[in-house]
N, C-alpha and C positions, 0 to 999 in steps of 0.2 A: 355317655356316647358309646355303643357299639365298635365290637373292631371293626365290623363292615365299614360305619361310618364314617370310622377315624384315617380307615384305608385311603376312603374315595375323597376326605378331606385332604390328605396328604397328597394325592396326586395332582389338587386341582393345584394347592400351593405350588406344587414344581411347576406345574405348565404355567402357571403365569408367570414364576421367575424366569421362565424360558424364551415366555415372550416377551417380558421386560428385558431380558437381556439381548434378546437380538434386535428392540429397539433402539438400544442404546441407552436407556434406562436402568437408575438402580432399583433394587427389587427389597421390601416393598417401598411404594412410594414415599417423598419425604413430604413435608407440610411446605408449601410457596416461602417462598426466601422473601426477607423487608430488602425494601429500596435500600438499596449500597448505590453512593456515589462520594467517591474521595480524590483529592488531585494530589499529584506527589510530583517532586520540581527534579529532572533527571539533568538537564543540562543549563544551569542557570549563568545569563552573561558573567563576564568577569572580565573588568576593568572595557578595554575596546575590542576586547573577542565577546564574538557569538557565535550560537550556534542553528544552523539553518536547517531544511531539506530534511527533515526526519522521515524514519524508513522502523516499519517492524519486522519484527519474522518468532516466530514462536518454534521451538527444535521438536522432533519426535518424542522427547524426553519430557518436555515440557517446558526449557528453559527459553526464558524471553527475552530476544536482542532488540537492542533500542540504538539503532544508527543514526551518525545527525553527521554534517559537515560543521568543521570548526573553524572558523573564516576568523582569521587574527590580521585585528587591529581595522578592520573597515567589515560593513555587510554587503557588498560588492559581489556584483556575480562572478565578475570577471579580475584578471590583472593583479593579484596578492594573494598571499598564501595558503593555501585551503587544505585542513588533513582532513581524511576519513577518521570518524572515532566512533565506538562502540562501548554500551553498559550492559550485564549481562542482570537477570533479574532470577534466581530461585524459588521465591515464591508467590508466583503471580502479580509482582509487577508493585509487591509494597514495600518491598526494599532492593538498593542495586549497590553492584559490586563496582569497585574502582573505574575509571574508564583505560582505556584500551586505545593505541592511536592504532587503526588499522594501515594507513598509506600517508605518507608524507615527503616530502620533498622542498628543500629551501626552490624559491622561485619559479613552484608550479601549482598551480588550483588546481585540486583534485575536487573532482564534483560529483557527490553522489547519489549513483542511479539507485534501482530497485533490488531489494531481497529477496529471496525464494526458497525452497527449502522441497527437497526428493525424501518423501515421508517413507517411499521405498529402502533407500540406502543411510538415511541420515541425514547427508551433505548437505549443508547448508552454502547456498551463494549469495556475492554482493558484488554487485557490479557499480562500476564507477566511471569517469572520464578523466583522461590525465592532459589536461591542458598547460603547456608552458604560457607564464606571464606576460610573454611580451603580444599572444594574444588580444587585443584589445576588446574586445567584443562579439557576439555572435554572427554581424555585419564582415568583418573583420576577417574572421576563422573561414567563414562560405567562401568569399570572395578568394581567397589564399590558400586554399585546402591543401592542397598538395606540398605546398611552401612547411603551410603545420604540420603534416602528416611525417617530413624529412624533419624536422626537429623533435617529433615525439608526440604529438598529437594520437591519441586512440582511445578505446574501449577496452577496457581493462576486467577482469576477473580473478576474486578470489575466495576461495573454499576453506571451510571446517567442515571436520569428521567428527569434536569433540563436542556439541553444542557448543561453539564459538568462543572455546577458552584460547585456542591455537587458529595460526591461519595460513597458508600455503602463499607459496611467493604469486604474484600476480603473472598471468597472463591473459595476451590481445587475444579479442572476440574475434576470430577472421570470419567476416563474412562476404560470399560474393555477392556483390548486389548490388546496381548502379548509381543507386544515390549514394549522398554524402550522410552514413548515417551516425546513430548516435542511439547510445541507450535512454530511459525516460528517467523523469529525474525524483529520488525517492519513492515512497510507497513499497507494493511489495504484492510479486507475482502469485501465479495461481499454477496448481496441479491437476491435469486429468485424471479421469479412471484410467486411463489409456496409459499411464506415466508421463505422458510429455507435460513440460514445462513450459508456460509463457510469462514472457515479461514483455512491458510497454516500453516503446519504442518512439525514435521515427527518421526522420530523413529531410534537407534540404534537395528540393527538385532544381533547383536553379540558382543561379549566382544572386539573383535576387533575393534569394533567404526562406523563396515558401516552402511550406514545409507539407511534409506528409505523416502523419500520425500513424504506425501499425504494431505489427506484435511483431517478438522475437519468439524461437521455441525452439528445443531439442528435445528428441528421441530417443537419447543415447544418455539418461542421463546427467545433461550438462559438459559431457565433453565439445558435442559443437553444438552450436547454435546457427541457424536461419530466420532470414525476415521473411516476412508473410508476403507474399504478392499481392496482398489484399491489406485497402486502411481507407483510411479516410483524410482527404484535403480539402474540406470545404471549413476555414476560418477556425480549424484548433490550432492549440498550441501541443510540444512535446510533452505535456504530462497527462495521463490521463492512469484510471483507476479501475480495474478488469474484475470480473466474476466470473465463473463460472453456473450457466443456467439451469433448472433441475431438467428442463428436455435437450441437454447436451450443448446448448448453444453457449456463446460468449456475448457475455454484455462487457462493452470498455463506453464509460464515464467521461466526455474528455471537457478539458477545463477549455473555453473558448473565448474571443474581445469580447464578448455578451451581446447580449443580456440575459442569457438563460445556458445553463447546459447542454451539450449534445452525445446523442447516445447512439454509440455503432453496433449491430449484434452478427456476429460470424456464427458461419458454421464449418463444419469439417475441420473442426481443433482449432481453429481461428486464422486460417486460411482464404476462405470465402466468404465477402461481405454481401449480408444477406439483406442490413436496410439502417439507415440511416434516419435520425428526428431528433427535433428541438425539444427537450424534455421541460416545457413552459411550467412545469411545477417544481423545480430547480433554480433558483436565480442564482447569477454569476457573475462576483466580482472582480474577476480576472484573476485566478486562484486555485493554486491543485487543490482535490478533496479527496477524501478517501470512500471506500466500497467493501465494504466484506457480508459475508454468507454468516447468519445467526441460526438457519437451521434450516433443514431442508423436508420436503413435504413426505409423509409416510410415517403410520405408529401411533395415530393421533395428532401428531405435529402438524402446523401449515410450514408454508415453504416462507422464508425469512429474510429480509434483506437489512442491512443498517448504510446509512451514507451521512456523510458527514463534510459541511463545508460552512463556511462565512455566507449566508443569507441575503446576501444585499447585490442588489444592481444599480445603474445606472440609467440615466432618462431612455439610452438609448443603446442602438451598437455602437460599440468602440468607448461608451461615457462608463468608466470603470465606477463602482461602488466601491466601498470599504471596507477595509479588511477587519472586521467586528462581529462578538457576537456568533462566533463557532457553534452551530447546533447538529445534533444527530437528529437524522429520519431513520422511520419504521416503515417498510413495504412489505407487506403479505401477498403481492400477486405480482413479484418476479420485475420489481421494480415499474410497473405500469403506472401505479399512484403511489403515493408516498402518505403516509400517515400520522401518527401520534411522533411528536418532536418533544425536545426539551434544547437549552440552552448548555454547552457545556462550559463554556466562557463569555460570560455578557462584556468583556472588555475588549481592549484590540487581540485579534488572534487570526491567522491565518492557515499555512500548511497543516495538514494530518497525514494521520493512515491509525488506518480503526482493525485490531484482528480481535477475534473469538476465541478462549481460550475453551479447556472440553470440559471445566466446571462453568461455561455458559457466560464468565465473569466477562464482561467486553473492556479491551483497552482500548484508547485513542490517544495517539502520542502526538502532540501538539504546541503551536509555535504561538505565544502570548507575553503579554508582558503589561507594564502599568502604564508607558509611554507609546511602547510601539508594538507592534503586534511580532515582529524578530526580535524580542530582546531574550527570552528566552522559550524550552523545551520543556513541555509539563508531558506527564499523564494522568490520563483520567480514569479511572477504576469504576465503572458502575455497571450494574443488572438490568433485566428488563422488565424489569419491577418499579426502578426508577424511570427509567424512560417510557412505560404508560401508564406510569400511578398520573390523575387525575390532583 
């Protein structure tokens, strides 16, 4: 080969590591990955503790938190002792470090909300609810609020700067806002381009106990947080599971009496509810699920969704299905239809939250067991290679 030759070959090689790298691609490409799917058991019961509510968060760094509530001696939402606990994961979620009680207190259920993570500054958040025991119920709490609120009743928050080795003493969310509200419970928020933060939320409107499902979000940050003036009340419950859309808008997931899922989609950072629908290719057995972004459109790539929930309903509304049978979906068109599934626990299994880690490996940290679908906390490690091999 000529020097001419070897010149014009050499430049072409840069420019495609060029544009390999500003897709986010390594350069040159490597050969398609085999189906990986492995489950690894992060919070397994012990004696009459379990562990509930599981929540992820992955740090800038790459270190992966695996939150879950420890409810000792009953699986009771309410009324006995509940700590926050945390395992942290180094390398992608196939081995985990000691656990961590984040929040405890003899004679209060601490219950926890969602995780988030400012890719801007590091900060990692976890938000929680600090219920005193003599609480009886969410009936209970509405009806008496202000009674709860002078005994210690709040929304609580707490920070690492360290990927989640350390954690900062907690502080109340103050937000003004009329209802009775309250953070969403596990899972794990989502970031703008813009930098602001959302996490799922919501609020009772009435002594009656209805609720109102919306976002929370800060600008600053994470030092304060505001509710959205904008959500939805038509028949959800407080959990529900957010994305971020590739034309800027918000999808929030919310788990509802059934029979099918309902999907809200905001605009203006998650502000303004731009339309509401029953996602009839979702069935819903009264059961949070999770929602993450597998990749987004541009480079060659299509735009990517994964969800993940217990499959089953009921004859009807309000006839709950089973909590069995944990499957992930695949959406290429921004969650409109959903696609190629797989089963990620054919046995009882309930709560997730599914995140993307940036070698593409998806976790889904999940509530299963041999008897009951809370006995314990697994995750599940697989590609997407497994999830539409055929």
């Amino acid at each position: 080969m000529r020097l001419e030759e070897i010149s014009k070959y050499a430049i072409l090689l840069v420019l495609g590591a060029v544009v390999s790298s500003a897709c986010g691609e390594a350069a040159p490409k490597t050969p398609p990955a085999k189906p990986l799917f492995e489950k690894i058991d992060v919070f397994p019961m012990k004696g009459k503790d379990v562990h509930r509510i599981p929540s992820l968060a992955v740090s800038r760094s790459g270190v992966v938190l695996a939150f879950a509530d420890l409810r000792k001696g009953s699986r009771a939402d309410w009324a006995h002792d509940i700590d926050i606990v945390l395992r942290r994961s180094l390398d992608g979620g196939r081995t985990w470090g000691p656990k961590q009680v984040l929040a405890s207190k003899k004679g209060v259920s601490m219950h926890g909300g969602p995780a988030v993570v400012d890719d801007r500054t590091g900060r990692i958040f976890k938000f929680y609810r600090y219920r005193p025991n003599a609480i009886r119920g969410s009936g209970d709490m509405v009806k008496h609020f202000d009674k709860w609120v002078a005994m210690g009743y709040a929304n609580l928050i707490i920070h690492s700067d360290d990927d989640g080795a350390t954690w900062s003493k907690p502080r109340k969310m103050k937000l003004k806002h009329p209802e009775k509200h309250r953070v969403g419970n596990g899972g794990h928020g989502v970031q703008l381009p813009s930098g602001r933060l959302l996490i799922n939320g919501g609020g009772h409107r009435d002594a009656k106990g209805a609720l109102r499902s919306f976002l929370f979000y800060s600008d600053d940050g994470g030092d304060t947080w505001r509710a959205s003036p904008a959500g939805q009340a038509k028949g959800v419950v407080v959990e529900a599971a957010t994305v971020a859309l590739d034309n800027g808008d918000i999808m929030t997931n919310h788990r509802t009496e059934g029979p099918h899922r309902r999907v809200s989609i905001y605009c203006d950072g998650g502000t303004k509810l731009l339309r509401t629908y029953v996602d009839k290719n979702l069935p819903e057995p009264f059961c949070h699920a999770s929602l993450a972004r597998y990749s987004r459109a541009g480079c060659g790539r299509s735009s990517r969704l994964l969800f993940v929930n217990p499959p089953n309903n009921g004859s009807g509304k309000f006839s709950r299905g089973k909590r069995v049978n944990l499957t992930v979906r695949l959406s290429d068109d921004e969650g409109s239809s959903w696609g190629p599934s797989k089963s990620i626990c054919a046995g009882p299994s309930g709560y997730s939250d599914t995140v993307v880690l940036k070698d593409k490996t998806i976790l889904c940290l999940f509530e299963n067991g041999k008897k009951a679908y809370n006995d314990d906390i697994s995750i599940a490690r697989f590609n997407l290679e497994w999830l539409t091999a055929k």
